[in-house]
Backbone as CSV, one residue per row, in Angstrom:
resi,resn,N_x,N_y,N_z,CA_x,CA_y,CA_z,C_x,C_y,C_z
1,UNK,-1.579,-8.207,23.826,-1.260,-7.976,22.410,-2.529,-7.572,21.660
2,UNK,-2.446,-6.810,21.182,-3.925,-6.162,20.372,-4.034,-6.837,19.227
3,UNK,-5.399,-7.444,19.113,-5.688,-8.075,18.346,-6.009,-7.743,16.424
4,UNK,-5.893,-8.201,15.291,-5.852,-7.502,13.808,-7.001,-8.233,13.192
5,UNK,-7.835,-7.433,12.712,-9.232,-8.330,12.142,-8.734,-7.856,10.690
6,UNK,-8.947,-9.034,9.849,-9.013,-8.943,8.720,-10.702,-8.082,8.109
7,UNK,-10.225,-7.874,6.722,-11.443,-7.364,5.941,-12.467,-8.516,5.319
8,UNK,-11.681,-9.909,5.865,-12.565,-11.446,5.426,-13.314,-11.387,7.127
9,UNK,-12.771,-10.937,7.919,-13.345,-11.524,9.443,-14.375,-10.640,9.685
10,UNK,-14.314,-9.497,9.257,-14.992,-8.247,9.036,-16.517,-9.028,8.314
11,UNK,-16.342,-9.369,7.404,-17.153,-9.928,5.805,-17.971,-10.785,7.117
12,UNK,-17.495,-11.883,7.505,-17.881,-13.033,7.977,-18.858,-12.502,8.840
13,UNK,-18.420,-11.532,9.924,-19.309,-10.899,10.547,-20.769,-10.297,10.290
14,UNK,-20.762,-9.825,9.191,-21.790,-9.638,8.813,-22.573,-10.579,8.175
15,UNK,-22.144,-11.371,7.918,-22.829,-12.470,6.897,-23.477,-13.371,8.365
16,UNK,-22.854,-13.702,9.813,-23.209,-13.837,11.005,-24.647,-13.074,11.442
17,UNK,-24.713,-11.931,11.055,-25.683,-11.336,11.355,-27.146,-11.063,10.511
18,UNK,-26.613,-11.203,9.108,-27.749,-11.230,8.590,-28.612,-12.780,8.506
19,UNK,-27.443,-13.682,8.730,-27.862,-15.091,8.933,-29.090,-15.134,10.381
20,UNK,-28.479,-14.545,11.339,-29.458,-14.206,12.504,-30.960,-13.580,12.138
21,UNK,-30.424,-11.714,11.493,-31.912,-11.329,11.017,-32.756,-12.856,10.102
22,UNK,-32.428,-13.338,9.101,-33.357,-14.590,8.671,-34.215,-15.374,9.449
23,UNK,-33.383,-15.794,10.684,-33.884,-16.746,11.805,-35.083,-16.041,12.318
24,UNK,-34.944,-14.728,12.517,-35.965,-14.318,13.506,-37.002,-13.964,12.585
25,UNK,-37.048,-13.492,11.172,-37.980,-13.869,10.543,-38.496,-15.033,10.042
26,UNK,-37.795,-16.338,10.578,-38.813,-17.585,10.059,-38.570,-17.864,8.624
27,UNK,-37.259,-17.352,8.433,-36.697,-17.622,6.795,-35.391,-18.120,6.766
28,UNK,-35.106,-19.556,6.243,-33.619,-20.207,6.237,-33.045,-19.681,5.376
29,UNK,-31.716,-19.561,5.803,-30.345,-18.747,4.829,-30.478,-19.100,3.570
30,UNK,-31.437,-20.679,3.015,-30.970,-20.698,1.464,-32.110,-20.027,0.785
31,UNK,-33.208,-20.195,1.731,-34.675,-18.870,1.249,-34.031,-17.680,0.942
32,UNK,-33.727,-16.706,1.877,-32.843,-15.809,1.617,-31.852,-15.883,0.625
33,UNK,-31.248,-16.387,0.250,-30.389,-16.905,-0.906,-30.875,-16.859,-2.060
34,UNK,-32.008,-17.254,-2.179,-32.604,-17.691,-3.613,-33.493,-16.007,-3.916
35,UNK,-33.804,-15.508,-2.593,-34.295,-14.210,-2.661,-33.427,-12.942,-3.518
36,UNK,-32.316,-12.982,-2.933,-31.470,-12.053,-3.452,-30.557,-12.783,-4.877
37,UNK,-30.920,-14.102,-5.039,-30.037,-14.481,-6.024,-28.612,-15.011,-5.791
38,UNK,-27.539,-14.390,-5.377,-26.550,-14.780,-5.168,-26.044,-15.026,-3.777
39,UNK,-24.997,-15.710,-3.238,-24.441,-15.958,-1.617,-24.351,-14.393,-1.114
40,UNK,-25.071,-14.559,0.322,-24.836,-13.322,1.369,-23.333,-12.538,1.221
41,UNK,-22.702,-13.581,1.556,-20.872,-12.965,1.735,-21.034,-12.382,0.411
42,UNK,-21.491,-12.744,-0.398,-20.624,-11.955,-2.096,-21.401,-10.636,-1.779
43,UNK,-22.196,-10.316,-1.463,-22.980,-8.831,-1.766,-21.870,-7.834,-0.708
44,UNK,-21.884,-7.876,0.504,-21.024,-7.626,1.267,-19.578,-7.576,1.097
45,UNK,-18.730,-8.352,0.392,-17.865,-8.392,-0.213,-17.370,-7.489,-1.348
46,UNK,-18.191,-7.291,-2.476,-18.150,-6.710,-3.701,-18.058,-5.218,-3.148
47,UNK,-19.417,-4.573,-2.507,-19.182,-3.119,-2.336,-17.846,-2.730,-0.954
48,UNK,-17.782,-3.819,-0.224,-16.772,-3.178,0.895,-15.064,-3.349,-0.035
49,UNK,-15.458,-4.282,-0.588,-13.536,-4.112,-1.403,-13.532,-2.801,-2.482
50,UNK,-14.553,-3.294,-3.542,-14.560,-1.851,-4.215,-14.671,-1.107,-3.990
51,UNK,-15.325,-0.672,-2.795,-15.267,0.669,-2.498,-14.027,1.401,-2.011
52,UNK,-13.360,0.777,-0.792,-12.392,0.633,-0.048,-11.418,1.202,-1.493
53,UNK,-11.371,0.222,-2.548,-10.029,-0.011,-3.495,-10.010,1.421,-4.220
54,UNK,-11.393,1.941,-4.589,-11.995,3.166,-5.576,-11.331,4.412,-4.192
55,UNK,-11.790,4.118,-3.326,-11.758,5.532,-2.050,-9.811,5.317,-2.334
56,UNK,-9.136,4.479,-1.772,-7.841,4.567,-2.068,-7.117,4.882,-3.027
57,UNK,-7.374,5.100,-4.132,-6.918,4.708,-5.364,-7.271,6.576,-5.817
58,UNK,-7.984,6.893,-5.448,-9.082,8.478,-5.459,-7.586,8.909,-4.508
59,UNK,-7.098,8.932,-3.273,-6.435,9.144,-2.658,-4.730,9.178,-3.234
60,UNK,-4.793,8.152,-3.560,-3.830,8.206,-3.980,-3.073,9.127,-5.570
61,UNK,-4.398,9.526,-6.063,-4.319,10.387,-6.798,-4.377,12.094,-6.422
62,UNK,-4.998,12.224,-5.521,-4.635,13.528,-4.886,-3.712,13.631,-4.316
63,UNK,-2.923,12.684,-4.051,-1.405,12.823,-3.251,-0.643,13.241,-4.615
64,UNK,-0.937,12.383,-5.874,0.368,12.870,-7.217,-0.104,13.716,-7.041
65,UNK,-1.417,14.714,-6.863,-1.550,16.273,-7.825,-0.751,17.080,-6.491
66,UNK,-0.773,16.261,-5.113,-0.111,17.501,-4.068,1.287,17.635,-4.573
67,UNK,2.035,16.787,-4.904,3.445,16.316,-5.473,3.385,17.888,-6.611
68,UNK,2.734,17.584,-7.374,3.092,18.514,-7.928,2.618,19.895,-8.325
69,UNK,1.747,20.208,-7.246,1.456,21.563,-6.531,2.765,22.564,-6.002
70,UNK,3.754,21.837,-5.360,4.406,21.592,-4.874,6.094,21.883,-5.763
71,UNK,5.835,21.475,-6.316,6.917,21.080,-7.419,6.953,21.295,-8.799
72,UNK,6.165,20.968,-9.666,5.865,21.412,-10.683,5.225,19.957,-11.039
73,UNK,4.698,19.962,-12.345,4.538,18.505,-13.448,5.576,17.456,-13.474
74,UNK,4.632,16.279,-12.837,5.971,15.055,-13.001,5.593,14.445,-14.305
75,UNK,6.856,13.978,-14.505,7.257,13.262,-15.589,7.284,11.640,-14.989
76,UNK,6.140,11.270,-15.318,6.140,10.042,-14.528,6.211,8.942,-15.516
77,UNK,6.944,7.717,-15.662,6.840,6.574,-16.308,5.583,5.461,-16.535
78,UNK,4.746,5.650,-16.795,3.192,5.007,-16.975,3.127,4.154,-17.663
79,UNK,4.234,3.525,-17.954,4.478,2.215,-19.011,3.012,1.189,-18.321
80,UNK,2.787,0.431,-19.262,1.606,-0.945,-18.491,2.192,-2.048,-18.045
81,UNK,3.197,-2.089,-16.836,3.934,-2.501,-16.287,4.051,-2.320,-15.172
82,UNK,4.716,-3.150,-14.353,5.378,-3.025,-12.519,6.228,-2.161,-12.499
83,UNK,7.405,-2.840,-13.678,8.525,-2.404,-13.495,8.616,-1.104,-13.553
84,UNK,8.764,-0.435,-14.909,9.027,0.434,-15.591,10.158,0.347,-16.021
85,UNK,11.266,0.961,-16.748,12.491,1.284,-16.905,13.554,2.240,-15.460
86,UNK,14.470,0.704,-15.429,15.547,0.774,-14.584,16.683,0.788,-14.837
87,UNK,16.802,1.571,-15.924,18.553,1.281,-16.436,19.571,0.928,-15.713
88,UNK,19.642,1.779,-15.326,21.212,1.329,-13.720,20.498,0.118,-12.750
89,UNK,19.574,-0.370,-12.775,19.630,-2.220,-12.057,19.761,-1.499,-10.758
90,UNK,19.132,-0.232,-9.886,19.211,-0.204,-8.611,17.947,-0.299,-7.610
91,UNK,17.152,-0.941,-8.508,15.430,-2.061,-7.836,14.520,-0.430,-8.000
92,UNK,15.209,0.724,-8.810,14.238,1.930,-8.333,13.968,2.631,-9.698
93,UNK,12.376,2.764,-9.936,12.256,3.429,-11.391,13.174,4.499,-11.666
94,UNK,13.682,4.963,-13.412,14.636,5.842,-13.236,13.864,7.114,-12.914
95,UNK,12.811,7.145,-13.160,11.820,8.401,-13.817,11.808,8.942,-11.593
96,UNK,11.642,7.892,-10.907,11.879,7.761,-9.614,13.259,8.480,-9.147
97,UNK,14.299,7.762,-9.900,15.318,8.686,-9.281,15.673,9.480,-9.664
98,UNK,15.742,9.936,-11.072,15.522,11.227,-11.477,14.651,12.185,-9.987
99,UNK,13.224,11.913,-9.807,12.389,12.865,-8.982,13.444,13.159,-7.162
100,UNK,13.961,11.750,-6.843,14.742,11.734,-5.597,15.697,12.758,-5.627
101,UNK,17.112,12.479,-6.989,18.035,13.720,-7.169,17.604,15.040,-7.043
102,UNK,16.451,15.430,-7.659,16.090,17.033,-8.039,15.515,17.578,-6.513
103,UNK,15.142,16.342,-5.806,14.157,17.330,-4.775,15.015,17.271,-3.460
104,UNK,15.783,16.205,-3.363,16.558,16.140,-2.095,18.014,16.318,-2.238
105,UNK,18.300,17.444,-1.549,19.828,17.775,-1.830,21.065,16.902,-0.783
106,UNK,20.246,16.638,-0.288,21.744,16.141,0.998,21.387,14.285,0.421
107,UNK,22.779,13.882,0.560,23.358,12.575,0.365,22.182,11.244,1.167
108,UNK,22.448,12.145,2.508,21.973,11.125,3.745,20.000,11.018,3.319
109,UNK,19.597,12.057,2.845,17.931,11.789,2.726,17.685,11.562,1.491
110,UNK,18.761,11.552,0.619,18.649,11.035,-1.045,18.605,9.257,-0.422
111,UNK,19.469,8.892,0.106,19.460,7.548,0.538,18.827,6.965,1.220
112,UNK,18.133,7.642,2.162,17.061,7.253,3.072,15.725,7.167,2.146
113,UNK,15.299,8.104,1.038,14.614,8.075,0.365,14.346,6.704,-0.949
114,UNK,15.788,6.497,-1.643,16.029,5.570,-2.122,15.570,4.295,-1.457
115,UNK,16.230,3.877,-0.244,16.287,2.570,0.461,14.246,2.454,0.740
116,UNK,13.198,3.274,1.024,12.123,3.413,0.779,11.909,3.247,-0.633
117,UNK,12.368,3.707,-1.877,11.537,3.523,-3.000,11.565,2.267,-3.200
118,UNK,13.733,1.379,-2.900,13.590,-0.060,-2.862,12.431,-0.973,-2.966
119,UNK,11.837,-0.968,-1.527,11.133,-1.638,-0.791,10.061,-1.715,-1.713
120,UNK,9.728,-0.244,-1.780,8.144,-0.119,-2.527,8.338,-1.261,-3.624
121,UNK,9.234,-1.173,-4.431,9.535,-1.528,-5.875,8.918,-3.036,-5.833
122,UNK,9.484,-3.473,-4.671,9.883,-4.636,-4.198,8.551,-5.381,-4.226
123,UNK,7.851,-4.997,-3.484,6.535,-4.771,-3.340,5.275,-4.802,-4.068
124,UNK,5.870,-4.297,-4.993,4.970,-4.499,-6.164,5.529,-5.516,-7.276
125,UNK,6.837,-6.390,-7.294,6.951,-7.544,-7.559,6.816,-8.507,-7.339
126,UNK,6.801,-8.395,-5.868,7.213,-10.177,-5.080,5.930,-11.028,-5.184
127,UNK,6.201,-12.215,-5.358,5.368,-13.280,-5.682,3.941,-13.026,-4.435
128,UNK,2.777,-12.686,-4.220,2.310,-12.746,-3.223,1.654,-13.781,-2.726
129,UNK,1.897,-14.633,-3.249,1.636,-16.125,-2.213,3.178,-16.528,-1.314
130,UNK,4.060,-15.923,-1.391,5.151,-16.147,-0.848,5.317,-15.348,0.080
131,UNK,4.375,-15.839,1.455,4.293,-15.118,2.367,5.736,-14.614,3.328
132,UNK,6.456,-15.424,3.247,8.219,-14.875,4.103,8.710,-14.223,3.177
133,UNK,8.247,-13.963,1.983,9.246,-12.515,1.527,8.275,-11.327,0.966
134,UNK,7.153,-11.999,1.488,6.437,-10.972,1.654,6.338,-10.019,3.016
135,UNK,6.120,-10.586,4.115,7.107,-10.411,5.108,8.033,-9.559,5.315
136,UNK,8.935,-10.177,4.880,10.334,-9.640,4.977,10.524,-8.503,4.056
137,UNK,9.774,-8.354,3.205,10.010,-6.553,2.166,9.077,-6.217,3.187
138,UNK,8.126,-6.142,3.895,7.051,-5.471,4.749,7.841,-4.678,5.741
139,UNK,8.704,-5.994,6.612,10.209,-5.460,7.469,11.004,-4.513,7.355
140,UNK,11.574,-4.652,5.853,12.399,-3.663,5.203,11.745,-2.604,4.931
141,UNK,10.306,-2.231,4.613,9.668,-1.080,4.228,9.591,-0.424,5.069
142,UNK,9.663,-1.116,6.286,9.071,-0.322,7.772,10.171,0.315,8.043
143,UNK,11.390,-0.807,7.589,12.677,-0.002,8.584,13.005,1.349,7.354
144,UNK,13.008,1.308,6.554,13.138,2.006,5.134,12.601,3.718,6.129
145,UNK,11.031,3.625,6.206,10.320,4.698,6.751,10.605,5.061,7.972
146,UNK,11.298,4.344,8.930,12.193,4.580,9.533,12.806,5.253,10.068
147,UNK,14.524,4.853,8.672,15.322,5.368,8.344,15.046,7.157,7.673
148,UNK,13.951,7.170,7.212,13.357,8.668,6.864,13.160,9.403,7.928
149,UNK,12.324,9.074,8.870,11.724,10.275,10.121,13.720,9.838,10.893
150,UNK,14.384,9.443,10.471,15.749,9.796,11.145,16.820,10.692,10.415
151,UNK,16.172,10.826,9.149,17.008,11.486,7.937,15.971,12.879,7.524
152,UNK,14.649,13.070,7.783,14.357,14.490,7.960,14.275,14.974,9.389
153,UNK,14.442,15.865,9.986,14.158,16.923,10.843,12.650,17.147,11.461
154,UNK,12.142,16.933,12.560,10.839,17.228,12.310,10.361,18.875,12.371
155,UNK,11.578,19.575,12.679,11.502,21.132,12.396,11.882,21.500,10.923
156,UNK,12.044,20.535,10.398,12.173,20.997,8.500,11.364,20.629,8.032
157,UNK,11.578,21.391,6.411,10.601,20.577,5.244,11.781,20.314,4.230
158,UNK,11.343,19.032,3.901,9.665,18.374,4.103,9.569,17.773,5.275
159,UNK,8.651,17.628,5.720,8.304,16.369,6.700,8.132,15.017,5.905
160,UNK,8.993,14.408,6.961,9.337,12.412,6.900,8.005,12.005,6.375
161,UNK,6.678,12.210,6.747,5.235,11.618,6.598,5.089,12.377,5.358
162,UNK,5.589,13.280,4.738,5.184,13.853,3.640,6.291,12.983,2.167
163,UNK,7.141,13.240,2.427,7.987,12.318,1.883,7.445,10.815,1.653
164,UNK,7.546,10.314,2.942,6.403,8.864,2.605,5.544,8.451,1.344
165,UNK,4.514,9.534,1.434,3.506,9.897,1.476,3.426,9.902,-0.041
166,UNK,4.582,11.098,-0.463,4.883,11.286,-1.922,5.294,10.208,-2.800
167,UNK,6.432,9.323,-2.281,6.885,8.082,-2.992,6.294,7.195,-3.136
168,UNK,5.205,6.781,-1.996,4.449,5.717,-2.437,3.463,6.412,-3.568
169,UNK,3.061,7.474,-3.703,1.845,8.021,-4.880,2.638,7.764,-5.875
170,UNK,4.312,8.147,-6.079,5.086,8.173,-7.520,5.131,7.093,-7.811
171,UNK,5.022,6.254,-7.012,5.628,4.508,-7.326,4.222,3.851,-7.658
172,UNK,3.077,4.147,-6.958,2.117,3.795,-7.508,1.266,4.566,-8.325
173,UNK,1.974,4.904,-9.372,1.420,6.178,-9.817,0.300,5.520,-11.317
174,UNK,0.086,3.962,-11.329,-0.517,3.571,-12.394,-2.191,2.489,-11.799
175,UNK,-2.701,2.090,-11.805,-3.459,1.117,-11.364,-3.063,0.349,-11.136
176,UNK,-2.330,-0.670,-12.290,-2.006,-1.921,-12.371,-0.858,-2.039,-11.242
177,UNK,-0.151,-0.571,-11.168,0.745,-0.930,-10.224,0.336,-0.163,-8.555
178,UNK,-0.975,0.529,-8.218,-1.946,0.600,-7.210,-2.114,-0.967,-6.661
179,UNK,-2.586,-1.917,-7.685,-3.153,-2.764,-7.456,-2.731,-4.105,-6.961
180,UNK,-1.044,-3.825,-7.760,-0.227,-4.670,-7.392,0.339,-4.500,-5.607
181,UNK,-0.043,-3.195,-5.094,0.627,-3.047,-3.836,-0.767,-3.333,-2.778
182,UNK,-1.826,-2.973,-3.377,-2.809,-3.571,-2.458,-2.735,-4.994,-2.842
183,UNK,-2.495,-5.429,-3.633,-2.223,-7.369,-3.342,-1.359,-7.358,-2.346
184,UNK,-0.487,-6.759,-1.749,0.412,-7.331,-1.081,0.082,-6.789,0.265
185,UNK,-0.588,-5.538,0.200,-1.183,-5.277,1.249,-2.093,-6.255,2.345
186,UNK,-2.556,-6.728,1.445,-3.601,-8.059,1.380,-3.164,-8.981,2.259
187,UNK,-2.319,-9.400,1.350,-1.381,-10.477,1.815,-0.706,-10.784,3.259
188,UNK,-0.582,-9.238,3.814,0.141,-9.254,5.294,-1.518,-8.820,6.041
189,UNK,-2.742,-9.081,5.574,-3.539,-9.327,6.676,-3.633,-10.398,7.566
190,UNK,-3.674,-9.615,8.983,-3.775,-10.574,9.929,-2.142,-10.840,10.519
191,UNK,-1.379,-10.523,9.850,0.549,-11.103,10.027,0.530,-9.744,11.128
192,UNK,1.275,-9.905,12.178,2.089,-8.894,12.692,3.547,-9.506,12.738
193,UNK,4.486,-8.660,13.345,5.925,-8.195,13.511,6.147,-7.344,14.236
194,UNK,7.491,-7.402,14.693,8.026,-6.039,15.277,9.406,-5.553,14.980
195,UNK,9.157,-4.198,14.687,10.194,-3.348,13.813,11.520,-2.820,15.090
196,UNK,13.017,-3.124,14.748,13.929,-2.773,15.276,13.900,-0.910,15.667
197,UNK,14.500,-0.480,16.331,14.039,0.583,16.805,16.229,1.077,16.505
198,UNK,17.047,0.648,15.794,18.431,0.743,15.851,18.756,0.263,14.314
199,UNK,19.459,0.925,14.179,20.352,0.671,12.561,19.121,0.312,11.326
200,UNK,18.014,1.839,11.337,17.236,1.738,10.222,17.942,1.723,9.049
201,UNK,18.850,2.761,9.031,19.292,2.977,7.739,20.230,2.243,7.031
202,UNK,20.238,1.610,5.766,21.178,0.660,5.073,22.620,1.506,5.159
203,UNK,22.457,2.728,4.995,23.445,3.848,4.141,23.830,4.609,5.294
């Protein structure tokens, strides 16, 4: 079974090693400490998350401008919120399904698309200390993406990975709600699972 290192086991590691460089110079970790001012792990910490969060977040913004290279100007909901406005109560921004109707014409990849925005939605609500339903939307997201590479063609466009690709940028199309999905991202470090390979699709 292949093993999953967290971005804390990662941290630790290095903080292992610079603890070593000290030794061999004849300087204890709290010398060093008082040298730089603050704990080893925090320096290491600060630039590998921010950076990581800034490089993603940069990314995820060139995915909206491919969206609408593509398509034209979205009309995206940027409220300072998770939610946004859901009138019809179907867990999916409207401004979201509005974009699903216009771009996908057939029934079967409007729904395959939907049952993915679900998840996302989901995702960026769920309590994230509540690791089994955190979990379990992780499950559903997987089977969600799925249900897509079974509902596009890989001789059509769009391609399933492009689609993906697009909904998570629309859904995280704000910081607060970037930020809310890397919490949860977070959250399933270190967790594995294994995804059914039969009856992705809800629909």
């Amino acid at each position: 079974m292949a093993k999953r290192y967290s971005s804390f086991s990662v941290l630790n590691g290095l903080a292992f090693r610079l603890r070593w460089i000290a030794k061999i110079k004849n300087r204890s970790l709290m010398n060093l400490q008082k040298l730089v001012k603050i704990p080893l792990i925090v320096i290491p910490s600060i630039i590998f998350l921010n950076g990581c969060e800034a490089y993603m977040w940069r990314q995820n913004v060139v995915q909206l401008h491919e969206v609408e290279k593509r398509g034209g100007q979205l009309q995206l909901n940027t409220d300072h919120n998770l939610m946004g406005t859901d009138a019809d109560l179907n867990g999916v921004r409207d401004d979201i399904d509005l974009y699903i109707a216009q771009n996908f014409k057939q029934i079967a990849q409007q729904r395959a698309v939907t049952q993915y925005a679900v998840q996302l939605q989901k995702s960026l609500l769920v309590d994230k200390q509540n690791l089994a339903q955190v979990k379990n939307i992780s499950f559903e997201k997987s089977r969600a993406i799925g249900c897509i590479y079974e509902r596009f063609p890989v001789d059509e466009l769009p391609r399933a990975m492009t689609v993906v690709k697009d909904i998570s940028a629309i859904t995280m199309n704000t910081k607060i709600r970037f930020k809310a999905h890397l919490a949860f991202s977070h959250a399933l470090d270190g967790t594995v699972m294994t995804l059914v390979d039969n009856n992705l699709c809800s629909k």
